[in-house]
C-alpha positions as CSV (number, residue, x, y, z in Angstrom):
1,X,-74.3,27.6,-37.4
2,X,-71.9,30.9,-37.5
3,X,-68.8,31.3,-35.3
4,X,-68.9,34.0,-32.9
5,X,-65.0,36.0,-31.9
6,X,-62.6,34.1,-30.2
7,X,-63.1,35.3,-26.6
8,X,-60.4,36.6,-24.9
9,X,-59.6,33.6,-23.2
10,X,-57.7,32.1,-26.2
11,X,-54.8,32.7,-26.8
12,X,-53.6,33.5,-30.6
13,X,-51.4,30.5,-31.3
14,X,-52.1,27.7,-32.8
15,X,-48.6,25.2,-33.4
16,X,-48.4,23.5,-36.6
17,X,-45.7,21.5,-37.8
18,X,-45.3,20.4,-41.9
19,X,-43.0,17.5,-43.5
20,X,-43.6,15.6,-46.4
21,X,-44.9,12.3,-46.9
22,X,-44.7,8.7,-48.0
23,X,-44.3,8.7,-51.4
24,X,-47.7,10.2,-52.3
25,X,-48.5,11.5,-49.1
26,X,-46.9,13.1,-46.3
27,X,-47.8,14.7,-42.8
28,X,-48.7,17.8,-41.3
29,X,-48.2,17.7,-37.5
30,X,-51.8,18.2,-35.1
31,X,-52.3,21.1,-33.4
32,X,-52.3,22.5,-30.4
33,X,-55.1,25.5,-29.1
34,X,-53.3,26.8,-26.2
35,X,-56.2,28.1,-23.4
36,X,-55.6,30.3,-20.5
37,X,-58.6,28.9,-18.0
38,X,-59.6,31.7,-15.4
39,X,-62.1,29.3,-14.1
40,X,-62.5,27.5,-10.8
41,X,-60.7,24.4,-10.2
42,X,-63.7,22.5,-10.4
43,X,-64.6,23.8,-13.6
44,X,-61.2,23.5,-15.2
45,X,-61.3,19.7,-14.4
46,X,-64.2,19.3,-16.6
47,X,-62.9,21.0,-19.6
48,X,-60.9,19.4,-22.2
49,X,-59.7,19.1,-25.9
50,X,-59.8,16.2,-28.4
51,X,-57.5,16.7,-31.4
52,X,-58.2,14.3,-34.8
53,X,-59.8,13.5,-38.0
54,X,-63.5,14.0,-38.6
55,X,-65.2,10.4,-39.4
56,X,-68.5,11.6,-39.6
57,X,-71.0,14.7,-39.3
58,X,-74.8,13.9,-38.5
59,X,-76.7,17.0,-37.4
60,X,-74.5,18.7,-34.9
61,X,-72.4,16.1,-33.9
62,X,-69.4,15.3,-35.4
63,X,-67.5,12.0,-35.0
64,X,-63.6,12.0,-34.8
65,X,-61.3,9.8,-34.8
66,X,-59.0,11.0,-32.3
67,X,-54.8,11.0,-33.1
68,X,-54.9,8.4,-30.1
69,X,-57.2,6.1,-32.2
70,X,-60.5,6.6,-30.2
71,X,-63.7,7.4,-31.6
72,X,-65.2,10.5,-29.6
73,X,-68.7,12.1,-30.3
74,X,-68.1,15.9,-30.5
75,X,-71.6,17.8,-29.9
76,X,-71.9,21.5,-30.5
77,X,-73.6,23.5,-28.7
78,X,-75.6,26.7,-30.3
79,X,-73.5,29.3,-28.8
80,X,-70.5,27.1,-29.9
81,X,-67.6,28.9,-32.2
82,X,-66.3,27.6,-35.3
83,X,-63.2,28.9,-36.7
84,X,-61.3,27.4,-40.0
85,X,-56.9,27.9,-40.1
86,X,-54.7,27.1,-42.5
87,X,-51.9,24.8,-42.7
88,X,-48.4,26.5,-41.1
89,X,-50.8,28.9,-39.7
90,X,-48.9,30.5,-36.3
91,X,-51.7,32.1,-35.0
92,X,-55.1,32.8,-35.0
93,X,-55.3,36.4,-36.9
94,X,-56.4,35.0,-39.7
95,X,-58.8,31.9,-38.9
96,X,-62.3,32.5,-40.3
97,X,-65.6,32.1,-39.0
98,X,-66.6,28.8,-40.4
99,X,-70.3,26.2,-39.8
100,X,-70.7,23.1,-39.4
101,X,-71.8,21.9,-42.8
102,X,-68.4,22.6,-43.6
103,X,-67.5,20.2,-42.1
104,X,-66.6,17.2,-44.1
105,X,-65.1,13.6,-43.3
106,X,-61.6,13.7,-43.3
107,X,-61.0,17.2,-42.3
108,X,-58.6,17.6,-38.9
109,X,-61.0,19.3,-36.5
110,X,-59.0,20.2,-32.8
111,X,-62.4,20.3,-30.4
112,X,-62.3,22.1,-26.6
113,X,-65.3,21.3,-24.3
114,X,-66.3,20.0,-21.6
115,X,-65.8,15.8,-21.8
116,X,-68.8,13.2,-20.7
117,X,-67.8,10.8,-17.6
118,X,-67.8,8.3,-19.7
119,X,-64.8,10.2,-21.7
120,X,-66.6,8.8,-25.2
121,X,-68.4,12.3,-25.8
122,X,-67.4,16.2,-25.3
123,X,-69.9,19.0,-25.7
124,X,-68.0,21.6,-27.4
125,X,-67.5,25.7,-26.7
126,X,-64.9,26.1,-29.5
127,X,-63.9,24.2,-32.7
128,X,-60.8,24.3,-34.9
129,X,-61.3,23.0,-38.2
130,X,-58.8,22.3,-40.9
131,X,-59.6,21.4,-44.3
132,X,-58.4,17.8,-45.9
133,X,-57.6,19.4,-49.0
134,X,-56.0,22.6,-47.4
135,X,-53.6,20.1,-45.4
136,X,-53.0,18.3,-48.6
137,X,-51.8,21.0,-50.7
138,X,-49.8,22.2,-48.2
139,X,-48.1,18.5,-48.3
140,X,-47.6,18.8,-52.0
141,X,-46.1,21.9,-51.1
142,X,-43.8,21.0,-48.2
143,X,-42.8,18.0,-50.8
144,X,-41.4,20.2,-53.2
145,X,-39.6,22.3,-51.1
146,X,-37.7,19.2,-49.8
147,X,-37.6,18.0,-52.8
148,X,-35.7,21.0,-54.7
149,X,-34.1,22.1,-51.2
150,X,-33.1,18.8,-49.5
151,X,-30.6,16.6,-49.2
152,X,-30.2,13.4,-46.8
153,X,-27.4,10.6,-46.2
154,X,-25.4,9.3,-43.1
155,X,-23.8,11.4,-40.7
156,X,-20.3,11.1,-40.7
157,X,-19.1,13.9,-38.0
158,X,-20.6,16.4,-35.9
159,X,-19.2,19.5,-34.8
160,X,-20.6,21.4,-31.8
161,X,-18.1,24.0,-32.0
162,X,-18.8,25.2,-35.3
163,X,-22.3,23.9,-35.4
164,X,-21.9,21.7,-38.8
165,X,-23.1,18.4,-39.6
166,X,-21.2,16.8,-42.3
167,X,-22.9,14.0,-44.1
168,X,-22.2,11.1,-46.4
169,X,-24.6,11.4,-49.6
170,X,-24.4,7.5,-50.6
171,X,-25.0,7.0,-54.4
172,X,-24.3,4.5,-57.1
173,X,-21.2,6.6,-58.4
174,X,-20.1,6.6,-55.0
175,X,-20.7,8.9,-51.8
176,X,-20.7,12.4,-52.0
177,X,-20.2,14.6,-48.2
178,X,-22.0,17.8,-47.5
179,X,-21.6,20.1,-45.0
180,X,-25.0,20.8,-43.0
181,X,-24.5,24.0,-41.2
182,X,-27.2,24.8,-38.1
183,X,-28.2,28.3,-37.0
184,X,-30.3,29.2,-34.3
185,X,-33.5,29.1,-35.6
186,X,-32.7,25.4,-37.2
187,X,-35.7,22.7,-37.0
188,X,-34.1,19.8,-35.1
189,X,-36.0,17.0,-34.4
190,X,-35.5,13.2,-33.8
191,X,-37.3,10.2,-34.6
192,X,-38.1,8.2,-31.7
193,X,-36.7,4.5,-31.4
194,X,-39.3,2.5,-31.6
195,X,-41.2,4.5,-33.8
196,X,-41.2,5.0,-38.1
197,X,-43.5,8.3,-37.6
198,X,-42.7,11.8,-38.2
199,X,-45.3,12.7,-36.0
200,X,-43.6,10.8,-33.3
201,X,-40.3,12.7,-33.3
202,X,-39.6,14.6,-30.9
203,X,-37.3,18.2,-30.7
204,X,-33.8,17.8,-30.0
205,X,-30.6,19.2,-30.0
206,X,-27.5,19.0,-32.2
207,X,-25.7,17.1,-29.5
208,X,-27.8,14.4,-29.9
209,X,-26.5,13.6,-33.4
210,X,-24.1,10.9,-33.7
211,X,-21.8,9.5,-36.5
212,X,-24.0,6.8,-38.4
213,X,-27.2,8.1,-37.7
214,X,-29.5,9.3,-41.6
215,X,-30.4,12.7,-41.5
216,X,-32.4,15.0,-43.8
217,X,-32.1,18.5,-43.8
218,X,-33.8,21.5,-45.7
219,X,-32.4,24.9,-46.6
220,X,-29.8,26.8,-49.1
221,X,-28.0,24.8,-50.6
222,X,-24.2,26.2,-52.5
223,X,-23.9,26.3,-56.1
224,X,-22.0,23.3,-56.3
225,X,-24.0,21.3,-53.7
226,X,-21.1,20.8,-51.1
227,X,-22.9,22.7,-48.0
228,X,-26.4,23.9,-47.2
229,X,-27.4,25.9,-44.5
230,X,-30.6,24.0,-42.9
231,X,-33.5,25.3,-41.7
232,X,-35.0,22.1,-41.0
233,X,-33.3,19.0,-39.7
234,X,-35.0,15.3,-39.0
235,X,-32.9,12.5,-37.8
236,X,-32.8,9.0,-36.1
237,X,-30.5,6.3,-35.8
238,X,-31.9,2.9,-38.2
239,X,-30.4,-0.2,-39.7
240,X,-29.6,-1.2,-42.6
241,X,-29.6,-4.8,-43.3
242,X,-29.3,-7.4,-46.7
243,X,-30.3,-10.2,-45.8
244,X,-32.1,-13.3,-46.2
245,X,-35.4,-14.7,-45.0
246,X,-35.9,-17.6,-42.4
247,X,-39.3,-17.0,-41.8
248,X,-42.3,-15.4,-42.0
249,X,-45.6,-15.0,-39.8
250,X,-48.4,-12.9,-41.5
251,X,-50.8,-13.6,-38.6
252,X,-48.6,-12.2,-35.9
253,X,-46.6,-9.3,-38.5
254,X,-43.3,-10.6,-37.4
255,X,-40.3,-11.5,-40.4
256,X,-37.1,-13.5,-39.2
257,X,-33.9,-12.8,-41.7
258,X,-30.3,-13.8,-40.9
259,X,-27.8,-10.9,-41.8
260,X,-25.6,-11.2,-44.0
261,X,-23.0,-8.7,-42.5
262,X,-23.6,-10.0,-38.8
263,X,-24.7,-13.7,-40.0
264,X,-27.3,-13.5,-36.9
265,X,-30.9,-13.8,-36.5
266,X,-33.0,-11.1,-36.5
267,X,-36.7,-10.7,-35.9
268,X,-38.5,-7.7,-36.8
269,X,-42.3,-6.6,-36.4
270,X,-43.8,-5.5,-40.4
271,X,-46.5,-2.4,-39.6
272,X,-49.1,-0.6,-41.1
273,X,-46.4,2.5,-42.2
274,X,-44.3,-0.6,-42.8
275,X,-43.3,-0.3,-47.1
276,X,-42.7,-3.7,-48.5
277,X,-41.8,-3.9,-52.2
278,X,-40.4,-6.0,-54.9
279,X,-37.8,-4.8,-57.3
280,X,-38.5,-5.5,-60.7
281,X,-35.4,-7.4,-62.4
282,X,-34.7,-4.5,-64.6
283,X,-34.1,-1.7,-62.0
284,X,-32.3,-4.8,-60.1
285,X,-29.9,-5.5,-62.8
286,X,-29.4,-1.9,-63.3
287,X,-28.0,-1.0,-59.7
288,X,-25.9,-4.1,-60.1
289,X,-24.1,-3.1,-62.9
290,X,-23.1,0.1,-61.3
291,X,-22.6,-1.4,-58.2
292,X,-19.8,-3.4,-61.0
293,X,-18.6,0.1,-61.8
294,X,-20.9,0.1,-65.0
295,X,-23.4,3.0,-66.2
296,X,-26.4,1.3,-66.1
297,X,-27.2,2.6,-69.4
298,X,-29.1,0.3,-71.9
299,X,-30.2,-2.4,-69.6
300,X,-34.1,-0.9,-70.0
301,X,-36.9,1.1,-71.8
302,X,-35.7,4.9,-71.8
303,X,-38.9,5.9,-70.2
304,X,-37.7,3.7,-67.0
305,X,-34.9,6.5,-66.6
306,X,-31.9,5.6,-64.8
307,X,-31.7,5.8,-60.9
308,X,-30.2,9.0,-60.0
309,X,-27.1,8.6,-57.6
310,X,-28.7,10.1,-54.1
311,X,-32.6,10.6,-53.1
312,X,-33.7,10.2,-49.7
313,X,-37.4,9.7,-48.1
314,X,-38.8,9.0,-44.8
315,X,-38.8,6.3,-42.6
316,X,-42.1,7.5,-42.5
317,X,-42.9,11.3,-44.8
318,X,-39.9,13.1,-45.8
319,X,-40.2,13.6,-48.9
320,X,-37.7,12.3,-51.9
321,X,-34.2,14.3,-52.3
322,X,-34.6,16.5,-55.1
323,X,-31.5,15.1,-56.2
324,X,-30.5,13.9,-60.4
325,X,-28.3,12.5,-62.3
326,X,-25.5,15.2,-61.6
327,X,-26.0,15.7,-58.2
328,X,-28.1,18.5,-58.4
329,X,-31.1,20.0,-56.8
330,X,-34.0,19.3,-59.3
331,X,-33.0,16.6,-61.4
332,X,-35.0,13.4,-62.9
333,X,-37.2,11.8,-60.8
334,X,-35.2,9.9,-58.1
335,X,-35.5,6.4,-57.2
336,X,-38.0,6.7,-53.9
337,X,-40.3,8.1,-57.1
338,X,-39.8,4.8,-58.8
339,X,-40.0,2.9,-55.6
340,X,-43.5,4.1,-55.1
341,X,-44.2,2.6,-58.2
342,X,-42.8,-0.8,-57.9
343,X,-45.5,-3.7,-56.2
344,X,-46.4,-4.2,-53.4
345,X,-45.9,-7.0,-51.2
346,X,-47.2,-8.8,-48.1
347,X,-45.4,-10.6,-45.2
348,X,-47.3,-13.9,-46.8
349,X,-45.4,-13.2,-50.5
350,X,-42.2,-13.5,-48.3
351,X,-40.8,-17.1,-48.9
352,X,-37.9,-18.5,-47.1
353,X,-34.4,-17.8,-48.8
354,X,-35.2,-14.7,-50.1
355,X,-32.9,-12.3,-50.2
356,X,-34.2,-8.6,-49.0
357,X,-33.1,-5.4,-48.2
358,X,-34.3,-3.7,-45.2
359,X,-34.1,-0.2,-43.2
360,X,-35.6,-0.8,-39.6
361,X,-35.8,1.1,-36.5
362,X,-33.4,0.2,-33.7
363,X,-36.0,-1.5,-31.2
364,X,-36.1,-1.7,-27.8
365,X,-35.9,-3.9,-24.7
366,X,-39.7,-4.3,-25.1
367,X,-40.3,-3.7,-28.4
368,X,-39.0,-5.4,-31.9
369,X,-37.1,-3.4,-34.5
370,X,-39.6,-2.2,-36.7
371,X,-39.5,-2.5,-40.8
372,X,-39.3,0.8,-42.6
373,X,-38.8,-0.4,-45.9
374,X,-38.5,-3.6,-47.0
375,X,-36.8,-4.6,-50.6
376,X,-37.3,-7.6,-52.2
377,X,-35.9,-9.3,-55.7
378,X,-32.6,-7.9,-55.0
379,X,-30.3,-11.1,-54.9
380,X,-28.8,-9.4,-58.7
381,X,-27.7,-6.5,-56.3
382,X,-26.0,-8.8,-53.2
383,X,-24.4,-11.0,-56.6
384,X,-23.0,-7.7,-57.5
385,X,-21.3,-6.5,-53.9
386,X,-19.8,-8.9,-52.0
387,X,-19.8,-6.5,-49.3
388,X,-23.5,-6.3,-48.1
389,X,-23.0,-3.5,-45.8
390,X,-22.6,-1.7,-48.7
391,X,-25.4,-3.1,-51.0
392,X,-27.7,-2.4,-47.4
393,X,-26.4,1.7,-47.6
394,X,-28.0,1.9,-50.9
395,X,-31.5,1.5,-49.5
396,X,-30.4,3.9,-47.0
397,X,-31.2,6.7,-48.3
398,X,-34.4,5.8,-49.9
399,X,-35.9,5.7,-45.9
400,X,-35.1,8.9,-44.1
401,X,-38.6,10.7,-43.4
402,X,-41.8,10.5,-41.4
403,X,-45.0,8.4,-42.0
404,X,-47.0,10.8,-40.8
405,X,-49.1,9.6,-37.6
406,X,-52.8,10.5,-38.3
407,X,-53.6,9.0,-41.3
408,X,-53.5,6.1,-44.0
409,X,-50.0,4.7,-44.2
410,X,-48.3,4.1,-47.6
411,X,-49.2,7.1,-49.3
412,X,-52.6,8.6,-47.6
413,X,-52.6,12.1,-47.3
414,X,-51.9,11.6,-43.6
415,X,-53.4,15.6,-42.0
């Protein structure tokens, strides 16, 4: 089937969103199709949109898994129009008349139509369709650029009047501060509170940020790495917690810990974007010794590398700081990179008495904190600093990001 022109009903703007993602993966925001009607009423209540990914395409209906996790049957009609955009693309100039066999599971489709009673089907009049493997290069894209032009830590001060940041880069040679500036045109957003995903982060404002909340930022960054301008800003307020395990429930998700900084109880809920991993002794004896005041050096294989003194990822799709050994943009791979690498473990591996390091969301009065990331064989690091506020900063900044919303957690290719 061939697209027909937009009519003249849609407007040219599409709004799409890009950070990086977990590890791997990373997330480009949905988007939007903004419609003027000029219909009735009556007709206008019939008419709707369904934004997701494409499950499956048999003849011309397509089923999506919608961003709300529904399954929806999209029908097109003959005189429907199918238009392909690109990622970042701000408006609809240069979408391309696209048909439907080009339509592939996986694919993020945004569908307007007119929706069954039922809600569980919508014939469609015009169909947006972007491309899995469009969205995931422009990931890989989005990653690099964070990765060579961010930098993340802890907020330290904020100052409205001169519209700087100033952050606390925490490493294991010891914190470096960087002054964040914000223009104008500065990306701000927030994570929500109960929530690990980018895609659930909502636009905010430079008032909002607080002393102790992580923030990431993107932009130009000084020659000797002291200030960048940002063009892009992602924040949220988590904990950081060492602590050690009182229980575990892998049929209900849920992990008790006491912590060792508060010595109370605390329950949080482990979820699908949840990353749980176990550090292997070598990498754990390495951050103790420089925890000790040690270099690290000789405690492995060279081809392990040694963990560079800041990188920073999501809680859920920010990619890693692009951050080495020196403290500058483009170094060795940082230790999110190795994290991704390290196994993976289930609520069930988690034994009581374990000692674990975790970055969590803040929770709320109806909700449990949630787990970001989740370190385990780490009681070499807690030995090594008897301060476990301190040892719980180090994980810090390995957890400032997005999950992305849409699709697999822990490394999918989330559109």
């Amino acid at each position: 089937m061939t697209s027909q022109p937009m009519s003249r009903e849609i407007t040219r703007t599409i709004a799409m969103c890009a950070l990086l993602g977990l590890l791997a993966g990373g997330t480009v925001r949905g988007f939007a199709l903004t419609v003027q009607e000029g219909q009735s009423s009556a007709a206008s209540a019939a008419v709707g949109k369904a934004v997701g990914k494409v499950k499956a395409v048999a003849g011309n209906v397509i089923t999506l898994t919608t961003d709300a996790g529904d399954e929806l049957s999209i029908q097109l009609r003959d005189a429907a129009r199918l238009l392909r955009a690109e990622p970042g693309q701000k408006d609809l100039k240069s979408a391309t008349p696209a048909q439907l066999q080009d339509v592939q599971p996986g694919d993020r489709l945004l569908a307007r139509g007119s929706f069954s009673n039922d809600g569980r089907s919508l014939v469609a009049s015009t169909v947006l369709l972007m491309k899995a493997t469009d969205v995931s290069a422009k990931q890989e894209h989005d990653r690099e650029e964070w990765r060579l032009h961010g930098v993340g830590g802890l907020v330290s001060a904020v100052d409205l009047s001169a519209q700087v940041i100033t952050i606390s880069v925490p490493g294991f040679g010891g914190n470096k501060t960087v002054k964040v500036t914000v223009a104008k045109n500065t990306i701000v957003r927030r994570y929500a509170p109960d929530s690990i995903k980018f895609d659930d982060a909502k636009t905010a404002s430079l008032a909002e940020v607080k002393s102790g909340d992580q923030l990431r930022a993107r932009g130009e960054r000084t020659s000797d790495g002291g200030e960048l301008n940002a063009q892009e800003i992602v924040f949220g307020t988590f904990r950081n917690i060492a602590a050690t395990v009182i229980s575990a429930d892998a049929a209900k998700n849920t992990l008790t810990v006491t912590d060792l900084a508060t010595k109370k109880p605390v329950m949080l809920n482990i979820s699908a974007d949840s990353q749980l991993r176990r550090l292997s002794p070598m990498i754990a004896q390495r951050i103790a010794v420089r925890l000790k005041g040690g270099t690290g050096e000789g405690s492995g294989p060279a081809s392990a590398g040694n963990p560079p003194p800041a990188g920073m990822a999501r809680p859920g799709g920010v990619p890693p700081v692009g951050e080495g050994a020196n403290g500058k943009p483009g170094g060795p791979p940082d230790f999110q990179q190795m994290l991704g690498h390290m196994p993976a473990v289930t609520v069930a591996d988690l034994q009581k008495g374990d000692a674990v390091m975790i970055v969590s969301t803040e929770g709320t009065a109806s909700a449990l904190p949630k787990a970001v990331t989740l370190l385990t064989g780490v009681e070499p690091i807690l030995t090594a600093s008897p301060d476990s506020g301190r040892a719980a900063m180090l994980l810090s900044p390995w957890n400032l990001g997005g999950t992305g919303g849409v699709g697999e957690a822990n490394g999918g290719a989330n559109p």
